[in-house]
N, C-alpha and C positions, 0 to 999 in steps of 0.2 A: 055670869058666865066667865069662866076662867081663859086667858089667852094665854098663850104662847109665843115666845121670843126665841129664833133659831140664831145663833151665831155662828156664822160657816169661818174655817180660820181662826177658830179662837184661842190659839196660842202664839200668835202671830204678836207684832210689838202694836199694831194698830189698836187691835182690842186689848190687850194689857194698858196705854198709855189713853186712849180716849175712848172707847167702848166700853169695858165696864163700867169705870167709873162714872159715867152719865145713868148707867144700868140701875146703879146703886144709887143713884140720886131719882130715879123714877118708880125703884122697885114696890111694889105693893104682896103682899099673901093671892092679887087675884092676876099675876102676872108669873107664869113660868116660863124660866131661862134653860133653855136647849144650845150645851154649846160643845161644838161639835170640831171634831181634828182629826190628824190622824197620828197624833202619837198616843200608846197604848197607857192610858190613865184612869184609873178611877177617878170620882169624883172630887175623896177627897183629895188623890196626891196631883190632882190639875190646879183645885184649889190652893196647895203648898206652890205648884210651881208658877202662879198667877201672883203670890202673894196675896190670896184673898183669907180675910176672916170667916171662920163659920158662920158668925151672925152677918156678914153681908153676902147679898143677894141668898136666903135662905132656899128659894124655891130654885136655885140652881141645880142643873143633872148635867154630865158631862159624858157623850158620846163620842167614841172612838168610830170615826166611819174615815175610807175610801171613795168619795164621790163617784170614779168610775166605777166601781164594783156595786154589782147589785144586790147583793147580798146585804152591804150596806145600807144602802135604800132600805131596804125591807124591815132592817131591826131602827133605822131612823124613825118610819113611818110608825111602828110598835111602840115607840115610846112616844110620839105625839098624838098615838090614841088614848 
């Protein structure tokens, strides 16, 4: 059964300097990283601005949301179904 890890904040220096990198020392193919902000990025240019390599944390997906907007919520919960 595959889990799911949400990172709220994820461009924040907290998760750049000690959350990823713990991330990437745990990551397994049966562990997907939800990480979630609100500047407007794709995957891969969150990953340029993280400084992450494609081969770390591969099952990474990078969501653009507004917490108070529900609109938000709604394509959040869409990608963790």
């Amino acid at each position: 059964m595959k889990q799911a890890f949400v990172l709220f904040g994820s461009t924040g220096d907290l998760a750049r300097q000690k959350v990823l990198p713990a991330l990437i020392s745990l990551a397994s193919s049966e562990l997907d990283v939800i990480a979630v902000g609100r500047k407007d990025f794709s995957t891969h240019q969150y990953r340029d601005f993280m400084g992450l390599a494609e081969t770390a944390l591969p099952t990474l997906r990078y969501v653009q949301a507004d917490m108070s907007d529900s609109e938000s919520l709604i394509a959040l919960s869409t990608v963790l179904q």
